[in-house]
C-alpha positions in Angstrom: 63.6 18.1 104.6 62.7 19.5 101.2 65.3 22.4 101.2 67.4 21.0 103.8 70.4 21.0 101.6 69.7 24.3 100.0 70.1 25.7 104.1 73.0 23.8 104.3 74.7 25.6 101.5 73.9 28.7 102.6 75.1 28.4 105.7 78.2 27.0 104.3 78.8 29.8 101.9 78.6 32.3 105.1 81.5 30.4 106.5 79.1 27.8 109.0 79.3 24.8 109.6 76.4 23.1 109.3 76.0 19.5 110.4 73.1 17.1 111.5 75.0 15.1 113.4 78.5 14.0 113.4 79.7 10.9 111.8 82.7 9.0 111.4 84.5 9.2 107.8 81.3 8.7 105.6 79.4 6.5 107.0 77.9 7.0 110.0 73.5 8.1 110.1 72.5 11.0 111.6 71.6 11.3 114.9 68.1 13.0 114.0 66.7 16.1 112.5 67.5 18.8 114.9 70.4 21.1 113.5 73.9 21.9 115.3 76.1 24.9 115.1 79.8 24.6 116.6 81.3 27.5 117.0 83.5 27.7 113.5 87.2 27.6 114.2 89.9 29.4 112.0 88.7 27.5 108.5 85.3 27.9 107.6 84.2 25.7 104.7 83.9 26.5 101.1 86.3 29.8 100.5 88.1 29.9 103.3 87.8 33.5 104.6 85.2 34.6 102.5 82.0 34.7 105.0 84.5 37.0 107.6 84.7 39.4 104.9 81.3 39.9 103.9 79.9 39.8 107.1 82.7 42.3 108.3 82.5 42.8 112.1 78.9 41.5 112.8 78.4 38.7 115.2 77.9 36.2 112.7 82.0 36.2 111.8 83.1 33.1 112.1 86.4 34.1 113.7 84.3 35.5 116.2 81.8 33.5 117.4 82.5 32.8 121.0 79.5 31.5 123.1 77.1 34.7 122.0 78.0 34.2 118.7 77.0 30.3 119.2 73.7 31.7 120.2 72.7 34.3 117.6 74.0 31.9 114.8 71.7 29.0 116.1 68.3 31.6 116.3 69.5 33.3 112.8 69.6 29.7 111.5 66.4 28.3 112.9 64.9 31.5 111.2 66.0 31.0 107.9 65.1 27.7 108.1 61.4 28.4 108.9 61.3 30.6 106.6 63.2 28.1 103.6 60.1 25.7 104.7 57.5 28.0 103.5 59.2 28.4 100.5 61.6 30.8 98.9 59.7 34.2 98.7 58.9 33.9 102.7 62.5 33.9 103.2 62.7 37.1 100.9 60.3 38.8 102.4 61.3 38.2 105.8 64.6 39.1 106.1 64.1 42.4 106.1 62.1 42.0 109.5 64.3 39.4 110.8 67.0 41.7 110.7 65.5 45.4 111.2 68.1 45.6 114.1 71.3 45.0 111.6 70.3 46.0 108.1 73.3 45.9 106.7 73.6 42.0 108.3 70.1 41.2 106.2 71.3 42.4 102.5 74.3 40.2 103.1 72.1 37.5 104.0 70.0 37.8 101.5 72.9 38.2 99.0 74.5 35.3 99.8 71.2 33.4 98.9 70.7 34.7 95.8 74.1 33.9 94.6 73.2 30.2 96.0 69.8 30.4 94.1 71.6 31.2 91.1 70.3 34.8 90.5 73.5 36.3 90.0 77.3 34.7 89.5 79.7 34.7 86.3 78.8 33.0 83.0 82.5 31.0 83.2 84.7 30.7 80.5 88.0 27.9 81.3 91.3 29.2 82.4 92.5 27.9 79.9 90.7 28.7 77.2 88.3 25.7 77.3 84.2 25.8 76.6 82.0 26.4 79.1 80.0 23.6 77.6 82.0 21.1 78.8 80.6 20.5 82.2 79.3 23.5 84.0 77.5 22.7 87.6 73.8 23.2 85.5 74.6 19.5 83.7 75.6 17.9 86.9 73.4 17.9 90.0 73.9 16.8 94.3 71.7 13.7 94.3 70.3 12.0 97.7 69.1 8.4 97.2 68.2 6.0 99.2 70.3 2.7 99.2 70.9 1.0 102.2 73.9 -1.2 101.8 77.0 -1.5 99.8 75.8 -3.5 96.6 73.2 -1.0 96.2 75.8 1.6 96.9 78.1 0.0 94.5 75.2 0.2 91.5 74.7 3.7 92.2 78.1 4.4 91.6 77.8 2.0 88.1 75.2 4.3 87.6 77.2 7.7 87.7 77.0 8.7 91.3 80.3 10.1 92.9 79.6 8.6 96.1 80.6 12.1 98.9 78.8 10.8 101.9 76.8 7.5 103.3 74.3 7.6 106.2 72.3 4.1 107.1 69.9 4.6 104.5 70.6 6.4 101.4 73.7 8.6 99.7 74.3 11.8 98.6 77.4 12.6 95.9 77.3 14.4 92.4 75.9 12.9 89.0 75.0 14.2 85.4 71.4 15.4 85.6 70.9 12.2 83.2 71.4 9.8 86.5 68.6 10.6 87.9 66.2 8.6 85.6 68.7 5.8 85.5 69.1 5.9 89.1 65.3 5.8 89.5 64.7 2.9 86.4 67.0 1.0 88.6 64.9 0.9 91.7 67.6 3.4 93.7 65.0 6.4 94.4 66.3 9.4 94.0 65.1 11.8 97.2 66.3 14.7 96.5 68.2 16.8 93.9 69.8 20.2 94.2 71.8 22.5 91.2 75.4 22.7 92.4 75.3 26.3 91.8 74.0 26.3 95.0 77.1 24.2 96.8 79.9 25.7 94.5 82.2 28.4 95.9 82.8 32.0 94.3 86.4 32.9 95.8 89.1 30.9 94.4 91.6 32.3 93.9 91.5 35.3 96.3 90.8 33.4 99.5 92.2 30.2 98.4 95.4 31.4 97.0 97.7 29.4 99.4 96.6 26.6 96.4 98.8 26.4 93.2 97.6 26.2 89.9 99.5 24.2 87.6 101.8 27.4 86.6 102.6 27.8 90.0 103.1 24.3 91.1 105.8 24.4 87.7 107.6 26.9 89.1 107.5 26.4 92.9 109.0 22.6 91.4 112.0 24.2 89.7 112.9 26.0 92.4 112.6 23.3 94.8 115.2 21.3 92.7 117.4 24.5 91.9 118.5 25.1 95.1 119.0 21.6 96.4 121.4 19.0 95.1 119.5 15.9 96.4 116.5 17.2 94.2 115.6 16.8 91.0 112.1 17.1 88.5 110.9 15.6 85.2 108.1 14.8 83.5 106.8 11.9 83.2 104.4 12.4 80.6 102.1 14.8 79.4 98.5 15.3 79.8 95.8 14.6 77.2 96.4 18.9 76.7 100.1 18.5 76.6 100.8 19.8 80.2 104.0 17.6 81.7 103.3 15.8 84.4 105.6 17.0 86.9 107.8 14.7 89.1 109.8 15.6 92.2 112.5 12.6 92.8 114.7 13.0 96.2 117.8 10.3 95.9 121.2 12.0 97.0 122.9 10.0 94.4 120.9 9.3 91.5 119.3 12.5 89.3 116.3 12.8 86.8 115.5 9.2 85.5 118.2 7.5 86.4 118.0 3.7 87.8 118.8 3.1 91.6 118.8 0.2 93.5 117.6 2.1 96.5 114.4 0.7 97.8 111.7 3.0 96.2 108.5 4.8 97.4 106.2 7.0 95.3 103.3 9.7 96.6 100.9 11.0 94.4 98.1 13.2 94.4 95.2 15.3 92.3 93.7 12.1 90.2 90.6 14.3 90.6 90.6 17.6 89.6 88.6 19.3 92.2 90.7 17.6 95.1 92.9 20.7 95.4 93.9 19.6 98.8 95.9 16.3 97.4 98.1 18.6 95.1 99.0 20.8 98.1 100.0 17.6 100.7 102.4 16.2 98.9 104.2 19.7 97.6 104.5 20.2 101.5 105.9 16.8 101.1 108.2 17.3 98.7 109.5 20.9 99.8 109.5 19.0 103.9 111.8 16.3 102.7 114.5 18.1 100.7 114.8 20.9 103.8 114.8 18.7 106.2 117.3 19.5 109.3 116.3 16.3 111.0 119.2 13.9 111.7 116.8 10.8 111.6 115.2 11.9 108.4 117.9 13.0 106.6 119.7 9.6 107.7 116.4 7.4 106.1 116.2 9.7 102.7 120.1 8.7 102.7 119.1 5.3 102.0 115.7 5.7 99.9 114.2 6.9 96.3 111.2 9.2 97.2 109.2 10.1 94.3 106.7 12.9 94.3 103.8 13.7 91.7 101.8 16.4 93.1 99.3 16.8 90.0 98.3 13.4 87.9 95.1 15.6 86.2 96.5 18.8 85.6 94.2 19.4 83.2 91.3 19.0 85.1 92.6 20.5 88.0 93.2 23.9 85.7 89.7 23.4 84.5 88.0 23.4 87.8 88.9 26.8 88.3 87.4 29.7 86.6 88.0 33.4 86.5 85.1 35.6 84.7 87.5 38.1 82.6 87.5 41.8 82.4 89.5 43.1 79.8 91.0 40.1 79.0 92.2 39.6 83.1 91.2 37.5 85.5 88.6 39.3 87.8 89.0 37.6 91.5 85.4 38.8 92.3 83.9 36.7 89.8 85.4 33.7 90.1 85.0 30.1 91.3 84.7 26.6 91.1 83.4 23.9 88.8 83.1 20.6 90.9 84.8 19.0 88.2 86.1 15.6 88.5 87.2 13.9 85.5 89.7 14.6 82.7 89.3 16.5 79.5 89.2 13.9 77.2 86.5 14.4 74.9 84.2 11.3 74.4 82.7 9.2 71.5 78.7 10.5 72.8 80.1 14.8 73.2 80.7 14.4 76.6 83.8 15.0 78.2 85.8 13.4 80.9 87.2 10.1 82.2 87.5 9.3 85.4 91.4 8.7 86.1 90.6 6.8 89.2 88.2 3.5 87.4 90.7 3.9 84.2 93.5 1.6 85.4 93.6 -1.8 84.1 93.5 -3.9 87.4 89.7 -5.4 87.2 89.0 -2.5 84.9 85.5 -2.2 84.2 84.1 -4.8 86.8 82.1 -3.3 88.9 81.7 0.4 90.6 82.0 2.2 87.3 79.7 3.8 84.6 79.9 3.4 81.0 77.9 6.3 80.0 80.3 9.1 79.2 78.4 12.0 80.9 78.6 10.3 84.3 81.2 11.2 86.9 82.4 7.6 87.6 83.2 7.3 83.7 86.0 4.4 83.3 86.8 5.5 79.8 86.4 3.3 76.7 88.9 0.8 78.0 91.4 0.4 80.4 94.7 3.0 80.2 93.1 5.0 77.5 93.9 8.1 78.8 97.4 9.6 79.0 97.2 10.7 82.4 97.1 7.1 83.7 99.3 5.2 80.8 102.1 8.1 82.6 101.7 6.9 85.8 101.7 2.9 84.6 104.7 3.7 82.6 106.5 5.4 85.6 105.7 2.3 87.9 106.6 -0.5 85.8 109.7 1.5 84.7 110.9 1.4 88.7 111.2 -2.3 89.9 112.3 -0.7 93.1 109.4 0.9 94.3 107.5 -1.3 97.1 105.7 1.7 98.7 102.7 3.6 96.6 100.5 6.1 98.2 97.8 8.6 96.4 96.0 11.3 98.2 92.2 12.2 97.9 89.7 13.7 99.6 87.9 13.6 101.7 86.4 12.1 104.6 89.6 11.3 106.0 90.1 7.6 105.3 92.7 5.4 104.7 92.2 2.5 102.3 93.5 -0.3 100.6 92.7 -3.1 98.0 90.8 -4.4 97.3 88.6 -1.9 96.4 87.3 -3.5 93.1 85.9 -6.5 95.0 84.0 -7.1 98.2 86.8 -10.0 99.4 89.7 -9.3 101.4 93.4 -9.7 100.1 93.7 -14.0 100.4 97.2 -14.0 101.8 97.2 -14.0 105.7 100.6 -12.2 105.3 99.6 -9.3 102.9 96.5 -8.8 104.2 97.8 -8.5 108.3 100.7 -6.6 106.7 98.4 -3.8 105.2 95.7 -4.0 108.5 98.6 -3.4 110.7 100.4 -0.6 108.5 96.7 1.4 108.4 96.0 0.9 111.3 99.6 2.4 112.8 99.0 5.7 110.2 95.7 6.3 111.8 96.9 6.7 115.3 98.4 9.4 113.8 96.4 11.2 111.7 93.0 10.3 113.5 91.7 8.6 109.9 89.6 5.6 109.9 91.5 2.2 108.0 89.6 0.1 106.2 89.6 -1.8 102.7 88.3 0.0 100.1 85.2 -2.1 98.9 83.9 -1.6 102.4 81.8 1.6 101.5 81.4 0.3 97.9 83.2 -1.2 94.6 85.3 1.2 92.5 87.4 -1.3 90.1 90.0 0.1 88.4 91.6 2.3 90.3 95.3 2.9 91.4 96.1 1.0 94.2 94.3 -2.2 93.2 96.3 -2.2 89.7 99.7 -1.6 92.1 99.4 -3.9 94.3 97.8 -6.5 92.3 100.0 -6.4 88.9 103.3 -5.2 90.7 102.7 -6.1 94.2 103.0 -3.3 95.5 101.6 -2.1 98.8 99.5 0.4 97.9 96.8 2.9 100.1 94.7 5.8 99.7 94.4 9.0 102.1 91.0 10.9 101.7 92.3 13.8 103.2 90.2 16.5 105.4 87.5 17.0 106.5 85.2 14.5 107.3 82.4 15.8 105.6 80.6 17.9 102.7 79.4 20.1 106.2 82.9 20.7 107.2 84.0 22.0 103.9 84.0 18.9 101.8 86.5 19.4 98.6 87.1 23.3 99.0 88.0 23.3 102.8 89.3 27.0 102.9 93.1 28.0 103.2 93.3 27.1 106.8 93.0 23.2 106.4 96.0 23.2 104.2 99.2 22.9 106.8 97.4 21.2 109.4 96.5 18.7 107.2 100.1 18.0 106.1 101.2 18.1 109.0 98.9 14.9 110.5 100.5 13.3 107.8 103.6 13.8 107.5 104.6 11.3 110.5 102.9 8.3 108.1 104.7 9.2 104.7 107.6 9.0 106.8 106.5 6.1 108.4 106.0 4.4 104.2 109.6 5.8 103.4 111.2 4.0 106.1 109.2 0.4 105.2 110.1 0.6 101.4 113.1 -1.6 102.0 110.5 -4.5 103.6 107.2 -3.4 104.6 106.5 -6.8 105.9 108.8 -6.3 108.8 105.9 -4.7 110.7 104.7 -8.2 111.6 108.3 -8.8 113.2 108.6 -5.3 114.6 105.3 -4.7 116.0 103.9 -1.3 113.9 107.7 -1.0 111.4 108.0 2.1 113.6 111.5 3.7 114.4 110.0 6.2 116.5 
């Protein structure tokens, strides 16, 4: 198993999927050690279409697989993977035999590898002009360690961890390289550890340019509200870099900030930065709602305020991305991703970024959550330090009307609710069968798995648990697609990106129409019109 993950990313960078066994959400065990190949349909994971055009029209294309494909994929792979298990120069040295019969196949292979192993790939510099010493993939690592159940799950996470994906006994997420010792002190062993040079992709923006940047979300904002009476956008604040963040409002009768008495509902995304996927669900959102031709839906955004906030971290989210330059332009070829997570902010040890997601002051700092600035699960030096999440408390307490709160993520598609900074359920009969029965209704349509947060482990601090429990109001979190780190993990491709709206555009619906009362889905069954 020592380079399993290392084959993994490979095969994920030629547009595979790799999986060993299929699980539910995040936590389900594998089934055993024996590797399966599906055959790979329109989005293959990390870049999008990247692996069909470097493999061109060889057999391996993943939007050509078809059963012979299925078969020559499975024998490349259990090659490589002998030859990754005697150790890195066996798989140099026999590729070139492997693949005397395609040539040209076996220096793309091997290419591919090497950019994995790290011998060649950019030197990033920010988009935006930031340092590349403020957290390139070197300082952070994919950890696997063992822990079995959700307290030790939980101290992982106090210990830096950001928790990706749970099997019966251990974890695997991404933590400063510092973790490891800590993680290890603690009596968590730490099984394996891998550079995420060798997970990170190299083809935003080219393949991935169905995402928006921040400049590009700006502008495809303004024009959404330009051409449409019912809509209008404002900040409402500005990042800790001074970017607005940007806020679609749908109300046919009030504009901007103005006050309504129409029942309210709000739908956020992008708290971390390289969830690119949760700023392009609810700008589908946003652009859906104000064209809608729908009689119905047009009749319920009559009588409702729909708020929109597609980017809470766009500084992050701009930092994430990075374009090696050429004459002062971005060069598409050498460009990527930095699996960043966190803020900008810079911190008191050198280190930079907060985690937006542990910085809210609901049971800030109680469990779930590291105090050491280098870590990903950061929760900042106290509760609404940053401006990023004092914005979106502001904007809240500012609107007594909104009952409805929702703020995507990804992945491993999921839907959760509070608590998820303690292991005990909500104590009201009411609340608690309210939210049970509103999950569970969202899932049969989007195929997500409902469940209260602090069932994988605690994370205090977070939005929804300051919502619901200092305004009361009923709060989730989507983890969008895909399941898994195998399936694409937080850069699923281009493909994912309408097909994921579309699962879930029936449940923000479905929250829009229970804003005015969202306990009448005990009276009515599910709340459901439809």
């Amino acid at each position: 198993m020592k380079r399993t993950l290392l084959l993994c990313a490979l095969v994920l960078s030629l547009g595979v999927s790799l999986r060993a066994g299929e699980y539910s959400g995040v936590s389900t065990p594998e089934t055993g050690s024996s590797i399966v190949v599906p055959v790979v349909p329109a989005a293959p994971a990390f870049g999008g279409n990247a692996a069909a055009a470097a493999f061109g029209s060889s057999s391996l294309a993943p939007r050509s697989f078809g059963a012979q494909g299925t078969f020559r994929a499975e024998a490349r792979i259990k090659a490589m993977r002998e030859s990754l298990m005697a150790g890195d120069g066996a798989f140099d040295n026999g590729m070139a035999a492997r693949d005397a019969s395609n040539n040209s196949l076996g220096d793309k292979l091997r290419d591919a590898w090497n950019r994995i192993r790290g011998k060649k790939g950019p030197t990033p510099s920010g988009r935006d002009g930031d340092s590349a010493n403020v957290g390139e993939p070197g300082e952070r690592v994919y950890v696997t360690v063992k822990a079995s159940s959700r307290e030790q799950r939980t101290r992982a996470a106090e210990l830096g961890v950001d928790i990706a994906e749970i099997y019966a006994d251990r974890i695997s997420g991404i933590a400063h390289v510092s973790s490891v010792e800590r993680l290890n002190k603690a009596g968590l062993k730490v099984l394996k550890t891998e550079s995420l040079d060798r997970i990170a992709a190299e083809t935003f923006p080219a393949d991935d340019s169905i995402y928006h940047d921040y400049a590009e979300l700006t502008t495809e904002l303004r024009a959404l509200a330009a051409g449409n009476p019912k809509v209008s956008v404002f900040s409402i604040g500005k990042s800790l870099r001074g970017r607005d963040i940007w806020c679609v409002r749908i109300n046919s009768t009030e504009k901007g900030q103005d006050a309504s008495k129409k029942p309210g509902v709000v739908f956020m995304g992008n708290h971390h930065a390289r969830e690119h996927l949760s700023v392009e669900v609810p700008l589908l959102l946003a652009k859906n709602l104000a064209n809608s031709a729908d009689a119905e839906t047009q009749k319920l955004l009559e009588a409702r305020d729909v708020y929109i906030i597609p980017m809470v971290n766009p500084d992050g989210a701009e930092y994430d991305v990075y374009n090696d330059e050429i004459a002062g332009q971005p060069n598409p070829k050498k460009s990527g991703y930095r699996m960043w997570r966190k803020n900008m902010a810079k911190n008191a040890d050198g280190s930079y970024g907060v985690d937006l997601n542990r910085n809210y002051g609901y049971g800030w700092n109680t469990g779930g959550s590291s105090d050491d600035g280098r870590d990903e699960t950061y929760h900042g030096p106290a509760a609404f330090s940053e401006p990023e999440t004092r914005a979106i408390r502001d904007f809240v307490v500012a609107r007594p009307n909104l009952k409805v709160l929702l703020s995507y993520h990804t992945f491993s598609e999921l839907i959760l609710y509070p608590w998820g900074g303690k292991s005990e359920p909500i104590t009201d009969p009411r609340d608690r069968s309210t939210y049970e029965t509103m999950a569970k209704t969202m899932a049969g349509w989007n195929g997500y798995t409902p469940e209260q947060s602090s069932e994988l482990y605690i994370a205090s601090g977070d939005t929804t648990d300051w919502a619901w429990g200092e305004k009361k109001i009923f709060s989730f979190t989507f983890e969008l697609t895909p399941k898994s780190m195998w399936n694409g993990g937080f850069y699923p491709g281009a493909g994912v990106v309408n097909s994921t709206f579309q699962a879930n555009l029936k449940p923000a619906l479905y929250l829009i129409g229970l804003a005015d009362n969202p306990y009448k889905v005990l009276d009515n069954g599910n709340g459901s019109s439809k």
